[in-house]
C-alpha positions as CSV (number, residue, x, y, z in Angstrom):
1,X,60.4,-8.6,-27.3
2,X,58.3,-6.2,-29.3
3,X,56.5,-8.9,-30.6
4,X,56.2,-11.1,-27.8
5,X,54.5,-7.8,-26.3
6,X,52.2,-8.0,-29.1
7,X,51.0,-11.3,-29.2
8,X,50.4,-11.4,-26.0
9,X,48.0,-7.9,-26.4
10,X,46.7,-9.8,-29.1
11,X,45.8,-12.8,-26.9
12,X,44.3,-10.7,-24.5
13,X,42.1,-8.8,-27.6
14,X,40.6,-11.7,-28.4
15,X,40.2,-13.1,-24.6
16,X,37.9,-9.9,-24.0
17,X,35.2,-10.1,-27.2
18,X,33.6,-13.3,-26.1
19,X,33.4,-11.4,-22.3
20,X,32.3,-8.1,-24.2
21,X,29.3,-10.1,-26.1
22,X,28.1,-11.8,-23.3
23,X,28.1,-8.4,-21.4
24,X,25.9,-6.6,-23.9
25,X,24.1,-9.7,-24.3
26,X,23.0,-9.6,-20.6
27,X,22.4,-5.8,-20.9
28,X,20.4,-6.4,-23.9
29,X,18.4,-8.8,-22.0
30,X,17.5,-6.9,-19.2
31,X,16.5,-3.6,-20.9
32,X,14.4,-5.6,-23.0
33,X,12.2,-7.4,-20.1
34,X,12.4,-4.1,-18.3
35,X,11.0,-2.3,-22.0
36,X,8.3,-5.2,-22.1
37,X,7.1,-4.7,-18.9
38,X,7.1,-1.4,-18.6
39,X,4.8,-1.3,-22.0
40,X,2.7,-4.2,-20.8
41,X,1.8,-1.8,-17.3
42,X,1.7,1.3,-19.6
43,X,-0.2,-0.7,-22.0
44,X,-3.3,-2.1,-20.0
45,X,-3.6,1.3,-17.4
46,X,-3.7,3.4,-20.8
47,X,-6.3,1.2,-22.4
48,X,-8.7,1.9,-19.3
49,X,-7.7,5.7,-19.2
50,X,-8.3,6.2,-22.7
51,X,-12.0,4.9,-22.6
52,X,-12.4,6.0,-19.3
53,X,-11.6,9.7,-19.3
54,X,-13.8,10.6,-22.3
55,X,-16.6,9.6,-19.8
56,X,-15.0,11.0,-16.9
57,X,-17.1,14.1,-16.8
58,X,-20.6,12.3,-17.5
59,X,-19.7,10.2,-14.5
60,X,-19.0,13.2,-12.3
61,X,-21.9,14.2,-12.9
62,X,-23.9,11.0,-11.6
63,X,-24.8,11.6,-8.5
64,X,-23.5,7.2,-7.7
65,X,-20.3,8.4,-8.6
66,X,-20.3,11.2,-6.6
67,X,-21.8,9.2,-3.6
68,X,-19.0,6.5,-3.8
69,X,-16.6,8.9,-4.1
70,X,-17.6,10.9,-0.9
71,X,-18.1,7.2,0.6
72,X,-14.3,6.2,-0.9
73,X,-12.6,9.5,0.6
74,X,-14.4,9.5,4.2
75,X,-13.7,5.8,4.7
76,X,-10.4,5.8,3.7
77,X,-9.4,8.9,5.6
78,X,-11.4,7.3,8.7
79,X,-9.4,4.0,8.1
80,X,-5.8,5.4,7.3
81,X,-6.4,7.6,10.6
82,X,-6.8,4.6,12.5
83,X,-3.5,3.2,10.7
84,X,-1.8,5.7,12.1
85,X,-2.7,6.1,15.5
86,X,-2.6,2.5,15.9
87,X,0.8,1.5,13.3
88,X,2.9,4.0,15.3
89,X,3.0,3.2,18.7
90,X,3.6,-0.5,17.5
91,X,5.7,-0.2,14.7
92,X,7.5,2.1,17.5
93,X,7.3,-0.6,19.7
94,X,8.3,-3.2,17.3
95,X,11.6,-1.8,16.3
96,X,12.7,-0.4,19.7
97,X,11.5,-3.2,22.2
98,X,14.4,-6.5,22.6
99,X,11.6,-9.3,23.9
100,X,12.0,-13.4,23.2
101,X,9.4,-14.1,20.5
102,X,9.5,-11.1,18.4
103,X,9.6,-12.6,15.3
104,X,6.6,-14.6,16.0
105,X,4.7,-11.6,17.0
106,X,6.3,-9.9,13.0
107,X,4.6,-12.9,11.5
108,X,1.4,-12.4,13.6
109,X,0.8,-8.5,12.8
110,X,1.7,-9.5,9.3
111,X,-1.1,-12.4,8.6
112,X,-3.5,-9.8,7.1
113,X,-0.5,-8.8,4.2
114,X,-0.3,-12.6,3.1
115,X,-4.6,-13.4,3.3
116,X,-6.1,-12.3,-0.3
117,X,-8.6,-9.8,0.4
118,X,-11.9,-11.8,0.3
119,X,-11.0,-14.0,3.1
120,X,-9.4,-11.3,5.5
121,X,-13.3,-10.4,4.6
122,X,-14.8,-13.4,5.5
123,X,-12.9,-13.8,8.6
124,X,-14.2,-10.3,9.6
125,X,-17.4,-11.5,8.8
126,X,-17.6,-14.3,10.9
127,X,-15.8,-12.4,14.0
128,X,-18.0,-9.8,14.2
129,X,-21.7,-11.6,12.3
130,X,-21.7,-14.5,14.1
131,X,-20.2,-14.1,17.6
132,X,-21.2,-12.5,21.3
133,X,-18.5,-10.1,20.3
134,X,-19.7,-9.1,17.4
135,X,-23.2,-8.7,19.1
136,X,-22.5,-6.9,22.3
137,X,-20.6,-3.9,19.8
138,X,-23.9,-4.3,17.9
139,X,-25.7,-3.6,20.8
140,X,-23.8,-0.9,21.9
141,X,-24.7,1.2,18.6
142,X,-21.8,-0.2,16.5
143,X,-22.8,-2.3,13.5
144,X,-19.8,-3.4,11.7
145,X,-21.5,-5.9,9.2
146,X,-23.3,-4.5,6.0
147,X,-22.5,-0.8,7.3
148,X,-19.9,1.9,6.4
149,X,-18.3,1.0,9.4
150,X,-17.7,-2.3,8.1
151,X,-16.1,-0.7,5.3
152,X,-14.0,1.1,7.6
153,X,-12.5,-1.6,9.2
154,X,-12.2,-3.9,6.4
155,X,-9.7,-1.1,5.2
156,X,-8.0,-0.7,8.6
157,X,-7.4,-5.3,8.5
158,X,-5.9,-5.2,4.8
159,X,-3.7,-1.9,5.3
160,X,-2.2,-1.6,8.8
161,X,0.7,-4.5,7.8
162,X,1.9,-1.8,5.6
163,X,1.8,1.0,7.9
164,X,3.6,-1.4,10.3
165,X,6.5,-2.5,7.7
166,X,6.6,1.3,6.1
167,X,7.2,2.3,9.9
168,X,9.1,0.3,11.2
169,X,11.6,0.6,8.9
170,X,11.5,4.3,9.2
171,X,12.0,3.8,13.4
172,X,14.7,1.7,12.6
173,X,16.9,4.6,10.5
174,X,16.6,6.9,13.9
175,X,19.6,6.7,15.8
176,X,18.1,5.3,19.1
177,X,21.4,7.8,20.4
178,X,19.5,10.7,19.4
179,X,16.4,9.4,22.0
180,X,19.3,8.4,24.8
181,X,21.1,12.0,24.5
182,X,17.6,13.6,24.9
183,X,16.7,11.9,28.0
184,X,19.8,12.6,29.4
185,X,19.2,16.3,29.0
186,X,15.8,15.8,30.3
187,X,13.2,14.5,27.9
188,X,11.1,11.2,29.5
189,X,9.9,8.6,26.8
190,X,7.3,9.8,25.3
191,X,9.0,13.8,25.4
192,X,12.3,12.0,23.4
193,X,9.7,10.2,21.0
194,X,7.4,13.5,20.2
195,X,10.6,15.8,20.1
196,X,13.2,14.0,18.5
197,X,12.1,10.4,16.8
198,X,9.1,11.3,15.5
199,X,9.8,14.7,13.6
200,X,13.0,12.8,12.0
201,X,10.3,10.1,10.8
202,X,8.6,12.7,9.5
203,X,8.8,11.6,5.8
204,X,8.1,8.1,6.2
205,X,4.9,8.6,8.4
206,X,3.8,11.1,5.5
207,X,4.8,8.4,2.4
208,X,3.3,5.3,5.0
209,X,0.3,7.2,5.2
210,X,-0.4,8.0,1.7
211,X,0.5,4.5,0.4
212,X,-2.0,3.4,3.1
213,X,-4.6,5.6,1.9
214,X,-4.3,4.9,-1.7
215,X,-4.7,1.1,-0.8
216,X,-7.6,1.8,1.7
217,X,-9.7,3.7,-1.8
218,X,-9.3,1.0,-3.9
219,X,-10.6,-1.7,-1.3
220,X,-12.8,-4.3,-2.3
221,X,-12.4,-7.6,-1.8
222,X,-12.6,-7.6,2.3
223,X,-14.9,-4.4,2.2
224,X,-17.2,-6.4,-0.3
225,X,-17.6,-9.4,2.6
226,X,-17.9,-7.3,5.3
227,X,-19.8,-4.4,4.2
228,X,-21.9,-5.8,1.4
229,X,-22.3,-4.2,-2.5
230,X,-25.5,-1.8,-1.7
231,X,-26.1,1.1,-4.6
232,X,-26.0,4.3,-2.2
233,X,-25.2,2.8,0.6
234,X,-22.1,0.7,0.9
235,X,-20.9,1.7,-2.6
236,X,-17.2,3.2,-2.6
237,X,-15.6,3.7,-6.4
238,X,-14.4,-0.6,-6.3
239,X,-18.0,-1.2,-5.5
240,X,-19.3,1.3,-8.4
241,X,-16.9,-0.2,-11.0
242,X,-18.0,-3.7,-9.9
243,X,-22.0,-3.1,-10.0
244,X,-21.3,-0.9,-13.0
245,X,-19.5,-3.5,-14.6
246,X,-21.9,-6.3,-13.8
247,X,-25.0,-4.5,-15.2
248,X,-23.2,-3.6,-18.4
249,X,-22.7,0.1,-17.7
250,X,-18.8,0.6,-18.8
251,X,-19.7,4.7,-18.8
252,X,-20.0,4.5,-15.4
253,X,-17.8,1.9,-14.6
254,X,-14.6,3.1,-16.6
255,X,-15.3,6.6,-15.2
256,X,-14.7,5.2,-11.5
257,X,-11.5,2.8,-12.9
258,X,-10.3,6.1,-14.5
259,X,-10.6,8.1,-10.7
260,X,-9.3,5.4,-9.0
261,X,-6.1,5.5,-11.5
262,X,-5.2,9.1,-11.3
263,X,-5.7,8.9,-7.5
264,X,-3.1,6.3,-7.1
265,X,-0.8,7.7,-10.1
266,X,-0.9,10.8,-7.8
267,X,-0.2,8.9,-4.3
268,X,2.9,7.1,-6.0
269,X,4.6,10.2,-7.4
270,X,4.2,11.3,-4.2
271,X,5.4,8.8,-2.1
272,X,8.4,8.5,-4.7
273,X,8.9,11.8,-4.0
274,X,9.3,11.5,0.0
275,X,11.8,8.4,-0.6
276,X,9.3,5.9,0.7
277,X,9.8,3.4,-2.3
278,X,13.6,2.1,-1.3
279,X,12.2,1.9,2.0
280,X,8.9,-0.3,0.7
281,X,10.8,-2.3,-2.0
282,X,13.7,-3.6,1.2
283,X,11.3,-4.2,4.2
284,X,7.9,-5.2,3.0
285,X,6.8,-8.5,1.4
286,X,4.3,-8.3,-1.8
287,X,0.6,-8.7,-0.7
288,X,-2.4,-10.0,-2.5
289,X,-4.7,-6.3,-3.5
């Protein structure tokens, strides 16, 4: 009996090692593409920081960098505000309303996440260059082609998909109970949605906007359409690096690639921080930047 017992632990011994190997196998596998491309990321941001923050201070101090960085922060705070005020009340709308052809609307709202860049630009361009439309707001006082408002919007056509998606998802965690108890107590629509729903979204609005923000500074390819490449005029920190760049002054142009780095190191900690990333990572579809 004894050994019966024994072979048949035996058996199972040597069952198990060709399960074990192809275990540790697979776990070898996977921390080695994950230690690869980890070192590749590491590896190509740390060879742009490390020759671009030796000259970060001389580029500080040229007044083009500091003119595309004002230029960089006021358009991209301009254009993330907009995100907001318009990706609420529709990503809002989106995950509360129940109305036949909502997924067709989605994939509508989300056309400008699956364009590349440079022809959500041109398709800017040719909306508001070479139309009445575009005309009459010209006439009006608001230029959109070759001006910072161009900029502007170009920012606002790339970004608000993920404002939308970031949102949306955030909506959809809120008990919609919470909203119904509070208008039974009282609260109308938009008192249930201002009291209740919106400070529970409080952290994803916060993480939406930052990641909006951070995408909205390092604009180029639509903004570059739209809004033209003019030295002191048009020229946010993707603009410097790319006339920089062209003209064979890496100083200048690694010092804006070095900003533009740190800024959006810094946004991602912090949206990490405020739990956005799950949140990006299950509801939103990768996008061309």
């Amino acid at each position: 009996m004894s050994d019966s017992a024994d072979t048949q632990a035996a058996r199972a011994a040597i069952e198990l090692r060709p399960t074990r190997t192809r275990n540790l196998a697979f776990a070898a596998v996977v921390a080695l593409s994950i230690a690869l491309l980890a070192g590749f990321i590491v590896l190509a941001v740390g060879m742009v920081l490390a020759r671009g923050l030796p000259n970060l201070w001389a580029g500080l101090s040229s007044p083009e960098i500091r003119f595309a960085i004002r230029l960089s922060l006021l358009t991209s705070l301009a254009s993330t505000s907009l995100c907001v005020a318009i990706g609420v009340p529709v990503a809002y709308g989106m995950s509360r309303l129940h109305m036949r052809g909502k997924g067709i609307v989605t994939a509508l709202l989300d056309i400008p996440l699956a364009l590349p860049p440079i022809v959500a630009g041109v398709a800017l361009l040719l909306l508001f260059g070479t139309t009445s439309a575009g005309q009459w707001l010209a006439d009006m006082g608001l230029k959109l082609v070759f001006t910072v408002q161009g900029i502007v919007l170009a920012q606002f056509f790339v970004n608000i998909p993920y404002m939308l998606r970031v949102m949306r998802g955030t909506f959809d965690d809120v008990d919609p109970r919470l909203e119904f108890v509070a208008r039974t107590l009282g609260c109308s629509r938009p008192q249930a949605f201002f009291r209740v729903t919106l400070p529970l979204a409080k952290n994803g609005l916060i993480a939406a906007a930052i990641i909006t923000w951070a995408r909205a500074l390092g604009e180029f390819g639509a903004a570059l359409m739209l809004a033209g490449a003019t030295r002191l005029k048009t020229e946010t920190l993707p603009v410097s690096l790319y006339l920089n760049m062209g003209v064979g002054d890496l100083e200048l142009a690694l010092a804006a690639a070095s900003i533009l780095i740190l800024i959006s190191l810094v946004s991602l900690f912090v949206f990490e921080a405020l739990g956005g990333s799950p949140m990006v990572l299950s509801r939103t579809k990768g996008g061309r930047t």
